[in-house]
Backbone as CSV, one residue per row, in Angstrom:
resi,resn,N_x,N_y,N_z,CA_x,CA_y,CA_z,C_x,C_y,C_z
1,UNK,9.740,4.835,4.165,8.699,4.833,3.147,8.738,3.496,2.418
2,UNK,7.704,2.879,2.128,7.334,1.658,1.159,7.038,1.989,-0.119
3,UNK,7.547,1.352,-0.979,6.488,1.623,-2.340,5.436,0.070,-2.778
4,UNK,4.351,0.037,-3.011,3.363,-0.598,-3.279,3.057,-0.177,-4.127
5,UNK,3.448,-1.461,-5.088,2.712,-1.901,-6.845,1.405,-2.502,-6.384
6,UNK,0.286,-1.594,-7.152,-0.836,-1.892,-7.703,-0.959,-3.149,-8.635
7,UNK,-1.495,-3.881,-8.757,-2.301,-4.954,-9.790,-3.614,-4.915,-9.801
8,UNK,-4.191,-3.732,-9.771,-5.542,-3.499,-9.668,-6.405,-4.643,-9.171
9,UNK,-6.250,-5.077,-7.473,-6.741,-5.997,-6.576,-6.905,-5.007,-5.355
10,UNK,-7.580,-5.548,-4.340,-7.449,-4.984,-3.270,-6.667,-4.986,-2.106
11,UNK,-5.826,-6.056,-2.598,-4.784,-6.422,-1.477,-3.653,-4.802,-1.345
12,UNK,-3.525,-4.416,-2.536,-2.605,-3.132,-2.053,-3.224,-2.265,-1.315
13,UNK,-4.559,-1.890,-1.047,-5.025,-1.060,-0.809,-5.287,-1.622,0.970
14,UNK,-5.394,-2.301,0.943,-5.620,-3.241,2.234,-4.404,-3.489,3.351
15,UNK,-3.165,-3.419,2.515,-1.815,-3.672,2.935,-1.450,-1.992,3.235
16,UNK,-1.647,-1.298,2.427,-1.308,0.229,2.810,-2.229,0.633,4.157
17,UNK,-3.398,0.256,3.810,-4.192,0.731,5.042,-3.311,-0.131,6.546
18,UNK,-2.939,-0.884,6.105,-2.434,-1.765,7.479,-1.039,-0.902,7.842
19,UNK,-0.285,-1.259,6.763,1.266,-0.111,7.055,1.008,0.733,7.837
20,UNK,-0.028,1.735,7.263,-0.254,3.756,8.054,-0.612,3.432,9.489
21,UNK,-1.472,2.043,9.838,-1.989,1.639,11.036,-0.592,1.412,12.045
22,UNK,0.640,0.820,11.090,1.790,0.502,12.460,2.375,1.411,12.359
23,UNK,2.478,2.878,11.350,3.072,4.061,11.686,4.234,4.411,10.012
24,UNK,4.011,3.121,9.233,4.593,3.221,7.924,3.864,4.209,6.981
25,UNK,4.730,4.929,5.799,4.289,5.954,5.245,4.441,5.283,3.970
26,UNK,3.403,4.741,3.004,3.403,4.373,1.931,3.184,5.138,0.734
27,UNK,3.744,4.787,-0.952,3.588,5.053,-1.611,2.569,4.432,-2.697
28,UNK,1.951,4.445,-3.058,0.926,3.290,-4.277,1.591,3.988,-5.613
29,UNK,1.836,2.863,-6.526,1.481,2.907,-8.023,0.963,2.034,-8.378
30,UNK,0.104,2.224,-9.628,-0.882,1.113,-10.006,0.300,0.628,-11.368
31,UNK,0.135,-1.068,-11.587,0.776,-1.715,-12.469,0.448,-1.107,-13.574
């Protein structure tokens, strides 16, 4: 599992979508 900090941009959201794509299970919190 990853955890991914938010900075309210789209790069986290963009980077998670990529993770789930190679089989990684992410977490988001927003800053």
């Amino acid at each position: 599992m990853i955890l991914v900090i938010d900075n309210y941009d789209s790069f986290a959201y963009n980077l998670v979508q990529r993770l789930g794509e190679l089989g990684w299970e992410s977490l988001v919190y927003r800053n």
